[in-house]
C-alpha positions as MATLAB code, in Angstrom:
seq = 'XXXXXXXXXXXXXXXXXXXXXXXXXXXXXXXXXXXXXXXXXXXXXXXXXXXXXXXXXXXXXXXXXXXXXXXXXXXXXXXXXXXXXXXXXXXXXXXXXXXXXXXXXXXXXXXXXXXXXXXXXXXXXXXXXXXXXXXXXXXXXXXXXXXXXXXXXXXXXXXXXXXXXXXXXXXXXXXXXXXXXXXXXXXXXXXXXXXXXXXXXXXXXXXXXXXXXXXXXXXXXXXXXXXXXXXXXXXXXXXXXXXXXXXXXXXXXXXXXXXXXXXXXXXXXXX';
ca = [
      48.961  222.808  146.015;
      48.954  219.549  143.836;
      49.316  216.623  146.100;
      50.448  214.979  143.594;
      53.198  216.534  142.635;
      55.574  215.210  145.371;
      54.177  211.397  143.704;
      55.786  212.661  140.265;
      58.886  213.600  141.942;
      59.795  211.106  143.587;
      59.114  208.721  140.098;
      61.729  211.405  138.326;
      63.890  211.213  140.878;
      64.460  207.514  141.592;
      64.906  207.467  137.985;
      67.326  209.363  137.547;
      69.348  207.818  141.053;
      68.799  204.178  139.093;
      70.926  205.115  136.421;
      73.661  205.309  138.738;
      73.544  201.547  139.568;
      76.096  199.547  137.853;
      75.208  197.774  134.645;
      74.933  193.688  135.433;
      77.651  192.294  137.473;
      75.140  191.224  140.422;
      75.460  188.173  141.939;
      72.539  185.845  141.221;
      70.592  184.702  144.124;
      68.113  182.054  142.132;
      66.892  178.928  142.346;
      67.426  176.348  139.141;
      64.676  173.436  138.251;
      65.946  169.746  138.596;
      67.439  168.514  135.443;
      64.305  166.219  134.626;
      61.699  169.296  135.337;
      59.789  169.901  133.001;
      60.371  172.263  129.999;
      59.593  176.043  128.936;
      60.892  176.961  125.604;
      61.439  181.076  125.085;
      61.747  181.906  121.600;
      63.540  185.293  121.552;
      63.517  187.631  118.566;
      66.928  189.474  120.025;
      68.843  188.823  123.043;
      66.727  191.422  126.060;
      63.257  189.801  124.990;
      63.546  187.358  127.386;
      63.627  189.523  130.503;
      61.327  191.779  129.155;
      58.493  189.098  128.939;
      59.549  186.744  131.695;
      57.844  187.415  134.200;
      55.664  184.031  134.084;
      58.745  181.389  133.037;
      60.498  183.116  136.110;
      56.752  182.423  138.226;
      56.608  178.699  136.625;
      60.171  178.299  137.719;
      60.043  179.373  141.087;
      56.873  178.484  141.522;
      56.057  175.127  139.701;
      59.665  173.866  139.498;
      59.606  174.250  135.357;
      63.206  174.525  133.583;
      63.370  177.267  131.251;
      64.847  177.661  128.565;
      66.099  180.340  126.327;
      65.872  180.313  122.620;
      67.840  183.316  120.912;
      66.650  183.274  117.146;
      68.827  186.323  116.797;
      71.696  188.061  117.827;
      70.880  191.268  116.232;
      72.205  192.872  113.290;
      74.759  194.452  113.907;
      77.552  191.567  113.127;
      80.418  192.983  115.535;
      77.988  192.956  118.116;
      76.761  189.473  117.790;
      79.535  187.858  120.233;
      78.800  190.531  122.993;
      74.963  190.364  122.912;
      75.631  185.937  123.162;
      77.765  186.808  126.127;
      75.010  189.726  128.080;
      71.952  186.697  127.138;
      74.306  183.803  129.029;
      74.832  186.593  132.055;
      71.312  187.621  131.935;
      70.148  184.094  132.125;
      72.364  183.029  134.126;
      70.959  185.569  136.640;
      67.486  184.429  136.472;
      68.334  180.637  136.903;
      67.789  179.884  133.125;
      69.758  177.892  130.285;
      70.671  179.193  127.105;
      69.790  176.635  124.263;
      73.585  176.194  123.144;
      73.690  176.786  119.017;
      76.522  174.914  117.524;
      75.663  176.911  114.356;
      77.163  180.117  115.576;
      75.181  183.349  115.461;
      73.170  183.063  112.076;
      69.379  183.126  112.284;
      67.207  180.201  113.320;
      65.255  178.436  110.241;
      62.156  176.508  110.086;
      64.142  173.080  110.374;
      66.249  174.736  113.260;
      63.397  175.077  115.097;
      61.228  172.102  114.647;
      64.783  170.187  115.489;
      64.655  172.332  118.897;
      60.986  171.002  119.269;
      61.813  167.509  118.452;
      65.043  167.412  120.998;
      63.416  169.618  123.634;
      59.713  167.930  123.391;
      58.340  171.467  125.751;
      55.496  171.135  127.346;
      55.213  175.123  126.670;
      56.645  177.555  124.204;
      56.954  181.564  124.416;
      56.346  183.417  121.231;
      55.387  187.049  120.235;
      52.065  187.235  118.777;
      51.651  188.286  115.115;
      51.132  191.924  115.267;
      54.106  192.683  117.535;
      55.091  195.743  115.004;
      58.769  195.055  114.951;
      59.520  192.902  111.862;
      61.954  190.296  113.994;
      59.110  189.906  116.202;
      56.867  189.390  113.661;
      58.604  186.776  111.738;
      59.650  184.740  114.569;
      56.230  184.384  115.155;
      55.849  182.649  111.785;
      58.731  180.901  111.972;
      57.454  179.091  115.371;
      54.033  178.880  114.084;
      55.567  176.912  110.769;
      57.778  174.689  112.962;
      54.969  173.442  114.942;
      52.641  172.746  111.618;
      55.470  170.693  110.674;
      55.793  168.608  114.137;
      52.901  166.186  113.082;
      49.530  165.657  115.052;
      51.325  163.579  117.949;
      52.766  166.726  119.430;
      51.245  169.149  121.495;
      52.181  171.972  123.871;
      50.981  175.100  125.461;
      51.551  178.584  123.782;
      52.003  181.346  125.485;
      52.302  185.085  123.051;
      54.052  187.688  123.978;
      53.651  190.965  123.811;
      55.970  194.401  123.543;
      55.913  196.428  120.982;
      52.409  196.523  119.991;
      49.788  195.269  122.701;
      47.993  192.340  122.142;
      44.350  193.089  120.789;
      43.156  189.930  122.866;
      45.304  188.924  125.968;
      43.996  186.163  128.046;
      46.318  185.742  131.089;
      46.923  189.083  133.312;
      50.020  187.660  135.271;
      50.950  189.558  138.399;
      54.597  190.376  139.019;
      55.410  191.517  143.364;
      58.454  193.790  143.380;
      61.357  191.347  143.863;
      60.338  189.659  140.698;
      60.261  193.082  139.216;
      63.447  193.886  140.554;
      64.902  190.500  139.193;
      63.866  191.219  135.615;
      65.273  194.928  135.819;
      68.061  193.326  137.172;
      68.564  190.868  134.468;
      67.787  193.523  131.947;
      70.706  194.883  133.423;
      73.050  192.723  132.271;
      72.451  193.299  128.496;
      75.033  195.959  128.960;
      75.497  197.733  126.039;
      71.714  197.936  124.927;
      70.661  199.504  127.917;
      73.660  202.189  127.810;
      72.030  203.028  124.598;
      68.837  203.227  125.999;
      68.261  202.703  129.564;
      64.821  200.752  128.913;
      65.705  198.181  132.025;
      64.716  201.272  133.804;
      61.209  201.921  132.240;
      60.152  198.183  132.589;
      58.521  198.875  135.875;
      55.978  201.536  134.713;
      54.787  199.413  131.452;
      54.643  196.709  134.059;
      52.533  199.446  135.619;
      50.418  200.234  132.808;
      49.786  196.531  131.768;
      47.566  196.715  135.283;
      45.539  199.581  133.693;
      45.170  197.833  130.277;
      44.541  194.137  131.544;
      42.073  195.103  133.857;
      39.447  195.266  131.061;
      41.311  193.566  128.385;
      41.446  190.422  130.437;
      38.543  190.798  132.537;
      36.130  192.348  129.707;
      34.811  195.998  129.525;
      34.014  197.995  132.821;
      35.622  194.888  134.687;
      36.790  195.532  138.396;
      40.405  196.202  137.902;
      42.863  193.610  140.443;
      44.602  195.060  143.023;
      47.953  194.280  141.535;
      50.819  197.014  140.941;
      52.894  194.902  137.924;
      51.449  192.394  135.713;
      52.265  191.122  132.211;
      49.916  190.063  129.315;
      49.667  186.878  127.438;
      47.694  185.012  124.915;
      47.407  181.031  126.190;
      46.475  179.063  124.206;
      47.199  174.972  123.121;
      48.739  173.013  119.969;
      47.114  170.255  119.374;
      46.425  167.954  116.034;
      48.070  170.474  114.398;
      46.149  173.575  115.548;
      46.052  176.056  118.145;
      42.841  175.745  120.310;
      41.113  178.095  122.636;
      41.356  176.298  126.029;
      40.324  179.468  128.424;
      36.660  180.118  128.637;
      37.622  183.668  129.507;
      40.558  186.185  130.838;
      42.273  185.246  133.636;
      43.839  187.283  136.404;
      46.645  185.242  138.316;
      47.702  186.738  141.669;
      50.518  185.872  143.542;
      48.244  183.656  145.714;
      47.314  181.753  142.565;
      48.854  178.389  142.299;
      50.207  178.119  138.271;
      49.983  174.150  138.394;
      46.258  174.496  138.883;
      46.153  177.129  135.955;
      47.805  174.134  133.516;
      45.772  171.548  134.912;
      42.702  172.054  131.944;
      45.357  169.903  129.959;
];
């Protein structure tokens, strides 16, 4: 008898009981930073990026007391849809204890001047971006676009910046962040919340196991080749790295694994 076969089961099966939960609607049970705490800036290709990467703004907002804050560059395509995916991103946020930046220009695409006006009135002390291979061409060009805005924000400002990473791995993640399962549950949660998206696709429910698999893949991206793997069960990859005089700058001497028990103030202290 495979012994693991009962294992596999029991994956397919809460699976398939999670898609009976109801879609959003939960009540939020989150804490929100202080009004002068300092600022995280997510710059989301589509509304449902931001849960799917958050996993450390959520940790530097629970943990370090950091506001974040939730930059939709789109609303998708799909023009009828555009009102409906604003109103899932405010619930989602709202869930996880996070502002939406509010866009008096309506639901057209952020430019370059957008952006570096965001920078200017926000002044973040860290930004969220994809990285530059993240195959999907929205991802892809918001990367640009946030990489042009901050060439154009002058040598006096600087920031950390943090890639993301979805639907193509990053080739050289720094940061191995590890997620315990109420966090996890919080972002599935949120996920939630983008309503119609996930009816199309239940993908809220998959989150866990590429959580999962981001152990497996971190352990020696992050840590080097034949690294010990962390004990961890959910992590998330980033790229960290810091703008300054114009230029990102390689500020990690190597990968970093951040447990649970890691304090994140100490991990921006090499400003």
């Amino acid at each position: 008898m495979n012994l693991y076969l009962k294992f596999v089961q029991q994956i397919e099966a809460q699976v398939k009981s999670a898609r009976e939960v109801p879609l959003g609607g939960i009540v939020p049970a989150v804490q929100r930073a202080a009004a002068d705490a300092p600022k995280v800036l997510l710059f989301s290709p589509h509304p449902d990026d931001e849960c799917i990467t958050g996993l450390l703004p959520l940790r530097l907002m629970r943990e370090a007391g950091m506001k974040i804050i939730n930059v939709p560059v789109t609303f998708g395509s799909n023009v009828e849809r555009q009102p409906g995916r604003a109103a899932e991103l405010r619930n989602a946020c709202g869930f996880l204890g996070w502002e939406v930046f509010q866009r008096p220009e309506g639901f057209k695409s952020l430019e370059k001047t957008d952006v570096v006006e965001i920078l200017k009135s926000v002044q973040p002390e860290i930004i969220f971006v994809p990285h530059v291979k993240d195959w999907n061409s929205r991802h892809i060009s918001t990367h640009f676009l946030v990489m042009e805005a901050l060439a154009e924000m002058g040598k006096e400002f600087s920031c950390t910046v943090v890639e993301t990473e979805y639907w193509q791995a990053l080739e050289n993640p720094n940061l191995m962040i590890e997620a315990d399962t109420v966090t996890v549950a919080d972002l599935v949660a949120a996920l939630s919340f983008h309503v119609k998206e996930v009816e199309r696709n239940p993908y809220h429910l998959s989150l866990p196991a590429w959580m999962q698999d981001n152990v497996r893949r971190g352990g020696e991206l992050v840590g080097g080749q034949g690294a010990a793997v962390p004990d961890f069960t959910f992590s998330t990859l980033y790229r960290l790295r810091y703008w300054k005089d114009g230029a990102c700058r390689e500020v990690l001497e190597r990968g970093h694994f951040v447990s649970l028990n890691d304090n994140l103030k100490e991990l921006l202290k090499w400003k």
